[in-house]
N, C-alpha and C positions, 0 to 999 in steps of 0.2 A: 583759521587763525589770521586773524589781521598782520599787514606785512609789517617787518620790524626796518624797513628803511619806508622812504617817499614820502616823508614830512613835505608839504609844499604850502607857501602862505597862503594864509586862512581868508578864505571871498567872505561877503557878504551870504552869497548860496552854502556855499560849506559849513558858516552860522548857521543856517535854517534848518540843514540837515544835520549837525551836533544836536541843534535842539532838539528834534524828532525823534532824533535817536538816543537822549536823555528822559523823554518824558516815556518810549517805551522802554527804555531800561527801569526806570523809577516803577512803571507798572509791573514789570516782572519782578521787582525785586521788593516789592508791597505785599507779593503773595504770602501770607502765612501759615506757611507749609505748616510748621507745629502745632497750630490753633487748629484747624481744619482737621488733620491728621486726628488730632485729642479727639476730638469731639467727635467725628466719624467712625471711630474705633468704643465710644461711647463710654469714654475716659472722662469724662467733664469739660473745664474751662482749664486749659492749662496754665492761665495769668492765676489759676487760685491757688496754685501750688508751688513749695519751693520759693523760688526768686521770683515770681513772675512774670520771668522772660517766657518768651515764644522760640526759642531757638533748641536746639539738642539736646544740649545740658539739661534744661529745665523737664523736657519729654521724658528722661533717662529717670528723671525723678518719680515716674508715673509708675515705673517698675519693667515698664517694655519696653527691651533692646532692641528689635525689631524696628518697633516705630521712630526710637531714635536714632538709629541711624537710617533712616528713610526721610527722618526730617532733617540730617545731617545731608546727606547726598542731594536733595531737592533745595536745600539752601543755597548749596556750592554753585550746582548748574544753573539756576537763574541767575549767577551771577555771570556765567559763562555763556549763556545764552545774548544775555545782552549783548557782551564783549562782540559773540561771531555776528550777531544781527548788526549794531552798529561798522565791527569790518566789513561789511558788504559795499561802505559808502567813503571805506578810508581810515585812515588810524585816528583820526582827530575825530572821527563819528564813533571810531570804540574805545576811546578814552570817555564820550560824554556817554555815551549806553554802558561802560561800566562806573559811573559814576554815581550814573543813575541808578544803577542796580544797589548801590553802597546805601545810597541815602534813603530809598525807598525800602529797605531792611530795616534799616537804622528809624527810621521815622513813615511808620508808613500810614498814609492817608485816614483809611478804613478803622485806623485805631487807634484815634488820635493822638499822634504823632508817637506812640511809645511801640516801639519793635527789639528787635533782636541786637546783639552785641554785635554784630558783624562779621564774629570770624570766620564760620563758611563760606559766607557768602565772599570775602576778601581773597580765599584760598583760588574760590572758583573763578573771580576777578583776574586773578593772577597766570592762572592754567589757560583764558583764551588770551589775553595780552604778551603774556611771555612766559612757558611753562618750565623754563628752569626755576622759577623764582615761585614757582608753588613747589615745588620739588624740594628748593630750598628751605621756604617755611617749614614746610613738612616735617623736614629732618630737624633743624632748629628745633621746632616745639617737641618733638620727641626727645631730642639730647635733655633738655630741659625741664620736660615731666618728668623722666625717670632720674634723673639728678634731684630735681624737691618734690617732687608728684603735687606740684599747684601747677592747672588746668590754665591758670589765669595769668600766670607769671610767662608761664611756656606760650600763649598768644601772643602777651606784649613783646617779649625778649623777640620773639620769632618776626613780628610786623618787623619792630627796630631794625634788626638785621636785614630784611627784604628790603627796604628804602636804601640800606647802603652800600646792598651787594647789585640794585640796579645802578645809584650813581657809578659803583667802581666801574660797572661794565660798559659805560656811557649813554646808557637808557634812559635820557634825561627827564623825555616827555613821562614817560611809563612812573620814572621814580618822585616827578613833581604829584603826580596823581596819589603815589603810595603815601606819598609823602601826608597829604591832606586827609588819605582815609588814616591811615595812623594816628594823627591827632584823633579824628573822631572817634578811631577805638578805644584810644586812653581815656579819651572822656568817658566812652559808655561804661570802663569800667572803672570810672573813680570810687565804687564803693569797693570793688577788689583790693583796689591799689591801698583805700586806706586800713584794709582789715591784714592786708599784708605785711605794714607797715606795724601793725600792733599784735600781728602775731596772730591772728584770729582766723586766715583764709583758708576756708576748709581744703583738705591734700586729697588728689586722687585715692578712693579706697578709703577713706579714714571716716570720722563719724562725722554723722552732720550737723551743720553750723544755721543759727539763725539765719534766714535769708537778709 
């Protein structure tokens, strides 16, 4: 786990080594564990089903719990992979190797630019950075599903709070970064947020909703 003090101004070198250690978080976090997973289990394409996201959710849709949650668990650790691979060089090298990990989920190379929602991956983010604050999540999105059973409400609510339970704590660097993936989740789930708003957002357990 990268150290949570010894912030020191950022060189020129320590630029080179963020970068390095962004572009291999971006590759670890391009992996599409879902895609792969489908198709080697000889389930299909799993972009043809459902939502067609690449992430958990959408695997769960396949009818095997097994695989999705193996595509949940291999989402998360490349997220955390990068985190401890960029700690090796500094905390500003595992802010950019978990950022990396965010984006290359989120947009990943190999399929052109369309990936997963992020929220594993964000969890796993958070567990090598500072693991109260996936701990946190955690419990947030469960207070939250089982109060409306929407999957997608209990992410967003859950991110929201992780940004401002790291500023209270003065985790400044940690919560500028949450801060930034958080937009990008809301965005990835602007079709959530608008079927929520009208009522439409399919619930944990309930029947299924046009994607």
């Amino acid at each position: 786990m990268p150290p949570s003090e010894g912030w020191a101004a950022v060189t020129p070198i320590m630029l080179g080594i963020c970068f390095v250690s962004f572009v291999i978080g971006y590759l670890l976090g391009s992996i599409p564990f879902g895609l792969l997973l489908t198709k080697l289990a000889g389930l299909g394409d799993v972009r043809q089903i459902g939502s067609g996201n690449i992430g958990a959710t959408n695997v769960l849709r396949t009818g095997n719990k097994a695989l999705a949650a193996l595509t949940l668990a291999l989402d998360l650790l490349k997220g955390t992979a990068a985190v401890l691979i960029g700690g090796l060089f500094g905390p500003y090298a595992a802010l950019a190797g978990g950022l990396g990990a965010f984006l290359g989920h989120l947009f990943p190379l190999w399929l052109r630019f369309r990936g997963g929602k992020g929220v594993a991956t964000y969890i796993g983010i958070a567990l090598g950075l500072y693991w109260p604050a996936a701990i946190g999540f955690c419990l947030v999105w469960l207070l939250v599903a089982v109060l409306t059973r929407y999957s997608s409400l209990a992410a967003l609510t859950a991110s929201a709070t992780t940004v401002l339970g790291l500023a209270v704590h003065g985790r400044w660097p940690i919560a500028i970064l949450f801060g930034l993936m958080t937009m990008l989740l809301y965005l990835r789930h602007a079709e959530n947020i608008g079927r929520l708003r009208r009522g439409e957002e399919s619930r944990i357990g309930g029947s299924k909703q046009k994607a």
